[in-house]
N, C-alpha and C positions, 0 to 999 in steps of 0.2 A: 347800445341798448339804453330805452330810459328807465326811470324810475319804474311809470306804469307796466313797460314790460317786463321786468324785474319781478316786482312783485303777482303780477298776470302769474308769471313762470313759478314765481313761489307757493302761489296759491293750492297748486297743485299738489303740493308734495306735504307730507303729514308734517305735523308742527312743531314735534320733537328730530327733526332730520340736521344733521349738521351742515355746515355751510362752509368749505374750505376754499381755499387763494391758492397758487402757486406759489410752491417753495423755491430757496434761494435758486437751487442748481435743479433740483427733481423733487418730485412726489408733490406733497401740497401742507398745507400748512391752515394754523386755525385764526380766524379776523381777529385783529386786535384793536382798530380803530374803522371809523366809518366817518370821511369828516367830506363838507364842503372847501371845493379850491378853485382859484380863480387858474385856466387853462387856456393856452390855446393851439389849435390844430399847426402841428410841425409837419410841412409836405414835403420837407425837403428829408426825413428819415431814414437813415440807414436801417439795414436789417436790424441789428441790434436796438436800434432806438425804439423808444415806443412813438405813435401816432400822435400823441399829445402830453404836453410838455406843462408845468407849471409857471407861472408868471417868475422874473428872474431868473430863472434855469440858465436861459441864454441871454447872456447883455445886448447881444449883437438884434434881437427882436423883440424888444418895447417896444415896439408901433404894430405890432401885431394885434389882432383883435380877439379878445377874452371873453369868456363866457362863464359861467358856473359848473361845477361838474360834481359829482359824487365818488369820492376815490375811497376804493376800500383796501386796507393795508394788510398785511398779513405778517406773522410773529417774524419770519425774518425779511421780508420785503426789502426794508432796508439799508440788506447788505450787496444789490443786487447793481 
């Protein structure tokens, strides 16, 4: 999803609506950050992994090609 369809989608929905992320294990959780990061597409993913990977994640692919991304983080995201 980009940006434009993101907001397309938000448009919709009245302005006081909350906006939640997936919690650690279940339920869902509230945004705590909203930042730009340099990403790139990980094909080789396991079920567990996500699709896309932040730069340094893996040493083993720096020659991989980067792009910008908008990742939104959620209160415990982090521990995931």
């Amino acid at each position: 999803m980009t940006v434009e369809e993101l907001i397309k989608n938000l448009q919709c929905l009245p302005a006081d609506t909350p906006v939640l992320v997936d919690g650690y294990e279940n339920g869902y959780d509230e945004i705590v950050e909203v930042r730009e990061m340099e990403v790139f597409q990980y094909t080789t993913a396991q079920e567990w992994d996500g699709e896309y990977q932040m730069t340094g994640a893996h040493p083993g692919f720096r020659d991989k090609e980067t792009f910008p991304a908008v990742v939104i983080k959620g209160r415990r995201g982090h521990l995931r």
